[in-house]
C-alpha positions in Angstrom: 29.0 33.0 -111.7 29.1 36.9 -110.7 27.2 37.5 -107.9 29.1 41.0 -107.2 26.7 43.8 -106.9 27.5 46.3 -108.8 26.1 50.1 -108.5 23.8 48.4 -106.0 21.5 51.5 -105.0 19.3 48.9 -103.4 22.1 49.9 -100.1 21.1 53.7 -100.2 17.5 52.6 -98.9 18.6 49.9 -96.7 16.5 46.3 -98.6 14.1 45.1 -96.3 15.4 41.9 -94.2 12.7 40.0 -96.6 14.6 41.2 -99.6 17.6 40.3 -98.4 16.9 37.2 -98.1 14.9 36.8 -101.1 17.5 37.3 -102.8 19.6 34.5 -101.6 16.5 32.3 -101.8 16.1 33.0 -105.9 20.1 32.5 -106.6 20.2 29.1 -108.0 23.4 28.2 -107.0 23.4 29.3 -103.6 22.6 26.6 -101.2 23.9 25.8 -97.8 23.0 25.0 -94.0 21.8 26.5 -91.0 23.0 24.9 -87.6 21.9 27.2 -85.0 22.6 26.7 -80.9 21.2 28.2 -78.1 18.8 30.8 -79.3 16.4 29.2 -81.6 16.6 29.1 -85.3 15.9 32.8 -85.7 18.3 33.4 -88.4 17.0 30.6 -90.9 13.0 31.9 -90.3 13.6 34.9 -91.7 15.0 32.5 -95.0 11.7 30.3 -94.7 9.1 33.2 -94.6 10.9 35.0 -97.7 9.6 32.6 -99.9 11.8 30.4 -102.1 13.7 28.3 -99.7 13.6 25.0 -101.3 16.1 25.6 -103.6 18.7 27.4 -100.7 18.1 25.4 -97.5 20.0 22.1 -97.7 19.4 21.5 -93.9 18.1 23.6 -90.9 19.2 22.5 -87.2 19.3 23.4 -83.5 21.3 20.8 -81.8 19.8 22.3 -78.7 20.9 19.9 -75.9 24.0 19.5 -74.7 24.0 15.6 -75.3 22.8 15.8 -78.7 24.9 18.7 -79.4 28.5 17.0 -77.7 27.1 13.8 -80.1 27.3 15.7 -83.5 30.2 18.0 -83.0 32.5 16.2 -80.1 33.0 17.4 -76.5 35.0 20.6 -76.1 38.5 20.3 -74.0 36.8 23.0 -71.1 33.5 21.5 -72.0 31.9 25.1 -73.1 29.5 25.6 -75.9 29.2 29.4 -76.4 33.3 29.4 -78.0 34.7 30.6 -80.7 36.2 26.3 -80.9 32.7 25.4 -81.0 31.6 27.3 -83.6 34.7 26.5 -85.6 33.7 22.9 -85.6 30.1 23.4 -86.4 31.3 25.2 -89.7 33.5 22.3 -90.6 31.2 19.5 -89.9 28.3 21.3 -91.3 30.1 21.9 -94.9 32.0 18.6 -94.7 28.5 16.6 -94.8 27.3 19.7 -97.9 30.4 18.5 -99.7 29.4 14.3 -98.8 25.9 14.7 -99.6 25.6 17.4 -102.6 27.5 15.5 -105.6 29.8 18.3 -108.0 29.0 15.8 -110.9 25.0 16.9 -110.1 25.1 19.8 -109.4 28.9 21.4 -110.9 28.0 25.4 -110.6 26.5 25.3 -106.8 28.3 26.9 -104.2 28.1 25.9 -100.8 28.0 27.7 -97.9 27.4 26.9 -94.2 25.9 29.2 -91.3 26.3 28.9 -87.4 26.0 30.4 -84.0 26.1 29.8 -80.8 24.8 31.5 -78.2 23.7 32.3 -74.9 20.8 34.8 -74.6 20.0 36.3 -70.9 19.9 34.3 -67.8 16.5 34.2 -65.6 18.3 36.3 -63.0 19.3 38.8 -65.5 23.1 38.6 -64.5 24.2 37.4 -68.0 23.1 39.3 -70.7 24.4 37.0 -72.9 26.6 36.7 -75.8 27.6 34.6 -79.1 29.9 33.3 -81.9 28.1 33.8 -85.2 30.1 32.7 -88.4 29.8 31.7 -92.2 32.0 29.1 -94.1 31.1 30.1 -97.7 32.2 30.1 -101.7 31.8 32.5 -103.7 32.4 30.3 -107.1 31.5 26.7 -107.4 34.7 24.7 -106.5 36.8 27.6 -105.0 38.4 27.1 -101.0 36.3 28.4 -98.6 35.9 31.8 -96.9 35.1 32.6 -93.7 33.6 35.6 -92.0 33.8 34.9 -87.7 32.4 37.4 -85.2 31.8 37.5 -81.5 28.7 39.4 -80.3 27.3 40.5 -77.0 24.3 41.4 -76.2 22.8 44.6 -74.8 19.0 43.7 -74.5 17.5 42.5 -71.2 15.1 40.5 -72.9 15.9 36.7 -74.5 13.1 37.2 -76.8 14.2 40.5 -78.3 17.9 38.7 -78.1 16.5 36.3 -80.4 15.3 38.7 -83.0 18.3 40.8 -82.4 20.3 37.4 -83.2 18.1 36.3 -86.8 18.9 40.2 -88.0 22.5 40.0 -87.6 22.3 36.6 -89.2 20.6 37.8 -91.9 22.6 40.8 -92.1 26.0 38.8 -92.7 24.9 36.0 -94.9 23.7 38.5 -97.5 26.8 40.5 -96.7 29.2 37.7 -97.1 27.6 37.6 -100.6 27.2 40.9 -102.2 29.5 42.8 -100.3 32.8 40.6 -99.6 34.5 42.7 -101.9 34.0 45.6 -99.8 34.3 44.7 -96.1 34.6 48.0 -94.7 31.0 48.4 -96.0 30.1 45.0 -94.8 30.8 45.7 -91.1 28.5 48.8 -91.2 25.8 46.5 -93.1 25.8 44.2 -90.1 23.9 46.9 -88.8 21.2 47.1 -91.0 17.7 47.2 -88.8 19.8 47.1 -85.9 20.5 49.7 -83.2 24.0 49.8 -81.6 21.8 50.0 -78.1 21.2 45.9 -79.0 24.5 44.2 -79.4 27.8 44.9 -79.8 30.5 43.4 -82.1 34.1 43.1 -80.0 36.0 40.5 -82.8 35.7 39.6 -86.1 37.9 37.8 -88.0 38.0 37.4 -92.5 39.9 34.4 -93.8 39.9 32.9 -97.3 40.8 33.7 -100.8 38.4 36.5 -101.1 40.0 38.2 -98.1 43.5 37.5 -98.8 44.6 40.7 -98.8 42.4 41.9 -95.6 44.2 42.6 -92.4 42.7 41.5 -89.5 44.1 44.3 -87.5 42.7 47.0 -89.8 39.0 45.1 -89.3 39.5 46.0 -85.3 40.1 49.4 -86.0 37.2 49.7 -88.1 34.9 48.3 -85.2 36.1 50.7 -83.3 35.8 53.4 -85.5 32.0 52.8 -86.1 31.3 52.7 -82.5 30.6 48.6 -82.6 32.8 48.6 -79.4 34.7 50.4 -77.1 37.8 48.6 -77.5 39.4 45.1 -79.3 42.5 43.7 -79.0 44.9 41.8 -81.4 47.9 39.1 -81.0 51.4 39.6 -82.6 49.9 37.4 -85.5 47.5 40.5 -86.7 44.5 38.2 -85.2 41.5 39.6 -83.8 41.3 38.0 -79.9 38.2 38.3 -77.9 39.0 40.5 -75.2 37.2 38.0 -72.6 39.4 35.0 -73.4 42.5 37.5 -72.7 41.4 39.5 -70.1 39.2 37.1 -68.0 40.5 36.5 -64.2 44.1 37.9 -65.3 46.2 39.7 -64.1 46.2 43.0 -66.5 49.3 45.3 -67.0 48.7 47.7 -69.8 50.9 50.8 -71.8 49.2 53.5 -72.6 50.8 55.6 -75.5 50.8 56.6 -78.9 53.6 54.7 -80.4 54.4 56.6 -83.0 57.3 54.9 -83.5 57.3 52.7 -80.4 60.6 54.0 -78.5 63.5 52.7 -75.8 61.4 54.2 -73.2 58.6 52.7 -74.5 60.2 49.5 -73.5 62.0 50.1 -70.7 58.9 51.2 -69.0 57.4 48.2 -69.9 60.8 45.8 -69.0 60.9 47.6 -65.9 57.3 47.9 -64.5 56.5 43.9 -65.4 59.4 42.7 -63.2 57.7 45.0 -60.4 54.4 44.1 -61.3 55.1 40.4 -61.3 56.8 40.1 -58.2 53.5 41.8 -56.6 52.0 39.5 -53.7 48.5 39.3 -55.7 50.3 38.9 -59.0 50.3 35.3 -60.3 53.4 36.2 -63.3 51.4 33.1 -65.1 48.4 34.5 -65.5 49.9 37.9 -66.1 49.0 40.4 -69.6 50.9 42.4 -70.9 49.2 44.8 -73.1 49.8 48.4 -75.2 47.0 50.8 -75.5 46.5 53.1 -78.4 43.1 55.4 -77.8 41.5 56.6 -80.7 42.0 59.8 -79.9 45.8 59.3 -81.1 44.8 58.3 -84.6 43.1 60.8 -85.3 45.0 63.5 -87.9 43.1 66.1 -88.8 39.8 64.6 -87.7 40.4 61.5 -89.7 42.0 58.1 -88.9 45.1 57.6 -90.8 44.9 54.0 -91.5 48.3 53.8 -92.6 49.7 55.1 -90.1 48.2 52.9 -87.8 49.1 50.0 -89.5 52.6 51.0 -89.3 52.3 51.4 -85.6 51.0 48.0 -85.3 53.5 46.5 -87.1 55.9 47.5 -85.1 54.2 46.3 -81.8 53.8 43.3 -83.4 57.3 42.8 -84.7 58.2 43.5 -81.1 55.8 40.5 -79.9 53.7 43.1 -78.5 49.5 42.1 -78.0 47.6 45.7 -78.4 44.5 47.1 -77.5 42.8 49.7 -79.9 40.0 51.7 -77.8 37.7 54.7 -77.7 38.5 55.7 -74.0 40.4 58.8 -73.6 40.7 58.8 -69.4 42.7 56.0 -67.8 39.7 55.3 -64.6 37.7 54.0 -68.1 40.3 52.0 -69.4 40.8 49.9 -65.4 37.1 50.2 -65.9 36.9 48.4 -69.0 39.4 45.6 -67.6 36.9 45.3 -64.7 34.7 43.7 -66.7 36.8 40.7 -66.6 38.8 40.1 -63.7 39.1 41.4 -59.6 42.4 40.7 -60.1 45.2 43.4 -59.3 46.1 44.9 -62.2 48.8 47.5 -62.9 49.2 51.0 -65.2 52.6 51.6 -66.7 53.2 55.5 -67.7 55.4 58.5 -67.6 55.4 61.4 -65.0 54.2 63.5 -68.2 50.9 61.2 -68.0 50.2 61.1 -64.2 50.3 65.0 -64.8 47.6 65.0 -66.9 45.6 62.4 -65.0 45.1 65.1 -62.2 44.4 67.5 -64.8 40.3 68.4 -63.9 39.3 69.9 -67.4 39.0 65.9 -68.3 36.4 65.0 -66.0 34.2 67.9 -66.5 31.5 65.8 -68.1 31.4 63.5 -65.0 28.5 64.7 -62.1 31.2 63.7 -59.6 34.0 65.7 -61.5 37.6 64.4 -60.5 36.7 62.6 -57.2 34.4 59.9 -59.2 36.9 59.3 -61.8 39.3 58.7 -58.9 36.8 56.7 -57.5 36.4 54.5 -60.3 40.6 54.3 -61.0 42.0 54.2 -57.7 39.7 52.3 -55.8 40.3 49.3 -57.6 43.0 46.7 -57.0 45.3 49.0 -59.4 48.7 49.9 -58.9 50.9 52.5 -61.3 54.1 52.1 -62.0 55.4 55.8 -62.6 58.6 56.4 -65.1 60.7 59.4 -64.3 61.1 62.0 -66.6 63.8 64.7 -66.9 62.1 68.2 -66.6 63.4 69.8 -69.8 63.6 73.4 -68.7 65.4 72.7 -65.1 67.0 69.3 -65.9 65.6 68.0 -62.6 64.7 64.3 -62.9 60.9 64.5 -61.4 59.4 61.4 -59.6 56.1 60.9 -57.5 57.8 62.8 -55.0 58.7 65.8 -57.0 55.9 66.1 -59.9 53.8 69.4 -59.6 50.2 68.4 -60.1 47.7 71.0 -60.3 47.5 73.2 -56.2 43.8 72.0 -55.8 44.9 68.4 -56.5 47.8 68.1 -54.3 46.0 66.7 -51.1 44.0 64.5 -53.8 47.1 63.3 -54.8 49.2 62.9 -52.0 46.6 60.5 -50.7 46.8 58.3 -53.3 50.9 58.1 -53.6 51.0 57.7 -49.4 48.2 54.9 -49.9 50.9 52.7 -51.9 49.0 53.5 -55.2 51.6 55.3 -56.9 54.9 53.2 -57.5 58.2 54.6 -58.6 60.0 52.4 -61.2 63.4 53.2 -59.3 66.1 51.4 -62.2 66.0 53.5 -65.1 68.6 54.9 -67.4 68.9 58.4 -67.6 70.8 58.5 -71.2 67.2 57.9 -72.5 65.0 59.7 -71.6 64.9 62.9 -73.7 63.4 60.1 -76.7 60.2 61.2 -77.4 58.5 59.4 -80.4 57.4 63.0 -81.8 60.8 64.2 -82.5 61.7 60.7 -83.6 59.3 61.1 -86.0 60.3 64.8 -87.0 63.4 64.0 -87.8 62.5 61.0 -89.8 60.4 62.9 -92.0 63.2 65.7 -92.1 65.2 63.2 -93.4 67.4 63.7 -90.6 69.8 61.2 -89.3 70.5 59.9 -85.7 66.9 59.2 -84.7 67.6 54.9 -85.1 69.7 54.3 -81.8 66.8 56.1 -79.9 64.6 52.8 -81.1 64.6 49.4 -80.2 66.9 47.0 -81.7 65.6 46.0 -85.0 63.2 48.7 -85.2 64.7 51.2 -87.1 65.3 48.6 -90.0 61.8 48.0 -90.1 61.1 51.5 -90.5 63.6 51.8 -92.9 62.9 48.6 -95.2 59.2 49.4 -95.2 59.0 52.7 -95.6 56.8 53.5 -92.3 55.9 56.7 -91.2 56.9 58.3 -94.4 60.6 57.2 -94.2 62.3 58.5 -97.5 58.5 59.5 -98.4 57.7 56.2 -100.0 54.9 54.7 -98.6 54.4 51.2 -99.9 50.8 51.0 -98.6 48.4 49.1 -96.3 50.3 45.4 -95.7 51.8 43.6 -92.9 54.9 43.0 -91.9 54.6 39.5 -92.6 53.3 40.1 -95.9 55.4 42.3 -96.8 58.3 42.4 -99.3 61.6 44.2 -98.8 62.1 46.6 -101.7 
């Protein structure tokens, strides 16, 4: 059975929610569940006021309390509700009893899917706004494995009834999605969207699994959430997996690279080797509950105005090859990045960067659009339990090596700064290897794409084979396209 829209102009106007799922409704084969927790059954109304629902809706449910709820699906290990593990196990349960219940030998062309969420709109003292897992276990031919489409959501109303209709939209939104526009998923992120306004929820994880996605990189997804202003920032694990920056971030402590990584050098690392065994050996730094984690802003994507999606994948893959978790945002001042990680922990956390960088950071054209100017960015940066670990650099016209001691900041910002290096803010990262430090991943990169040699000892070990046996960056100008290292094939 095709259900593949194909020149569907219906998109151009945006179909009504009603249409959408109309449409569902009147597909014969279609037919599936709705188990909904915590916010009503919002998502499967909009199904029952279309019209034609008999012949879609297998089941509808709200296992609302926590008894009932624990009963049907089992009791979590840290006895949560609102998890991605809960929601998991809804799916399964849910389609296990479609494929119990619903005979093939009946009914041979149906395909089954299931939808879920869980959720937790705004709390009475308006503390919480509230967030959500949302997902769909789905076919999209009768007797084909299972896809899945998994997202994490948080809300931005201050009202649990508009939270609720915010909730049965996005449902709506990515059921008909899943659908009609699984072979495009690019499209189907921006269709999640569809009656929505980014001022009511935002999306910070989404991960595609199944034999309709097989070829989807999880990583690339992030970017794209990103990209269309769904988030400010979304983080991935060395496997390419989307991971909700909460269940990372929360109560840790946070020690993040900020760089472009293009390729990732020795400095690169040593900075990061070199600043962790500071970091860690902090009083107010438990080493156990210590991140580690490399920042690329959007801002260094960009080429030309554009993202270059290949590029970043190859930049990615090389973080990840390394074992590296990374964090695509839209910030381009550090005080909004320690800002962003303030969202989930009090706990000290720690910048790693280059004298280059702290330069900059005391630069005022950036914080022009603040009221405050400099002094609230500061504010917001340095007046948090923060600590920077600073790299030293060798000044290339002198050849001095320049530390916090010796870097010239701009003459209005030298009291500004002096404060906050006497104040034990600033931290040199005293054992560092001089032989290095004129690697800079831009003439790498240059020379690479010269064709040049020499440029592979300035990497780390192993790198430069990847680079090589892949084709990043343009190596021997034979890109071999969009695909993971872990996919990928050695030509």
């Amino acid at each position: 059975m095709e259900i593949t829209i194909k020149g569907d102009k219906e998109f151009d106007d945006v179909p009504s929610l009603k249409s959408k799922a109309l449409r569902i409704n009147l597909n014969e084969n279609i037919y599936g569940s709705f188990a909904e927790i915590g916010a009503g059954q919002e998502t499967c109304r909009h199904f029952f006021r279309a019209g034609g629902a008999s012949g879609t809706i297998a089941k509808a449910m709200s296992a609302y309390d926590k008894s009932f709820s624990d009963a049907i699906y089992g009791v979590e290990d840290d006895g949560r509700y609102v998890t991605e593990a809960r929601l998991r196990k809804m799916l399964s349960h849910e389609m296990n009893l479609m494929e119990k219940r619903i005979t093939r030998d009946e009914h041979p062309d149906k395909i089954f899917f299931t939808y879920a969420n869980t959720v937790a709109t705004i709390d009475f003292a308006k503390q919480f706004k509230g967030h959500g897992w949302v997902g769909i276990k789905y076919q999209v031919e009768a007797g084909q494995e299972y896809n899945e489409i998994i997202l994490h959501l948080r809300f931005k109303e201050t009202d649990a009834r508009l939270q609720q209709e915010t909730l049965g939209v996005l449902g709506t939104n990515l059921i008909y999605g899943a659908f009609y526009k699984y072979n495009k998923p690019k499209s189907l992120l921006k269709y999640l969207y569809d009656h929505l306004d980014k001022d009511q929820l935002e999306i910070d994880t989404i991960n595609f699994s199944g034999p309709v996605f097989k070829d989807i990189d999880n990583r690339l997804m992030s970017l794209q959430l990103v990209k269309n202003n769904m988030t400010d920032a979304v983080v991935f694990g060395p496997d390419g997996t989307n991971i909700l920056p909460a269940r990372i971030f929360y109560k840790k402590n946070i020690l993040a690279l900020r760089g472009s990584f293009r390729p990732v050098t020795k400095v690169n690392m040593a900075m990061y080797k070199k600043s962790y065994e500071m970091f860690v050996k902090e009083n107010k730094v438990d080493e156990k509950k210590t991140v580690v984690v490399f920042e690329i802003t959007l801002s260094n994507l960009r080429a030309e105005g554009e993202i270059d999606e290949q590029d970043f994948m190859d930049r990615a893959d090389l973080l990840c090859s390394l074992g590296q978790t990374v964090m695509i945002s839209n910030f381009q001042e550090y005080y909004k990045v320690v800002e962003y990680f303030s969202n989930f922990t009090k706990a000290r956390m720690g910048l790693a960067m280059g004298v280059n960088n702290m330069v900059d950071i005391f630069d005022e054209k950036y914080y022009r659009h603040l009221s405050g100017g400099i002094l609230e960015a500061f504010g917001k940066l340095f007046f948090k339990d923060l600590k920077v670990y600073l790299y030293p650099m060798i000044d290339p016209e002198t050849g001095e090596l320049l530390t916090s001691e010796n870097l010239k900041v701009y003459p209005r910002m030298k009291e500004l700064y002096k404060f906050f290096k006497y104040n034990g803010k600033v931290i040199d990262i005293e054992d560092y290897d001089t032989s290095i430090m004129s690697v800079f991943s831009r003439e790498i990169l240059q020379m690479i794409d010269n064709g040049e040699r020499g440029w592979e000892d300035k990497l780390p070990e192993g790198t430069a084979d990847l680079i090589k046996d892949y084709r990043l960056f343009g190596y021997s100008r034979k890109p071999l396209g969009s695909i993971s290292i872990k996919k990928r094939t050695k030509k």
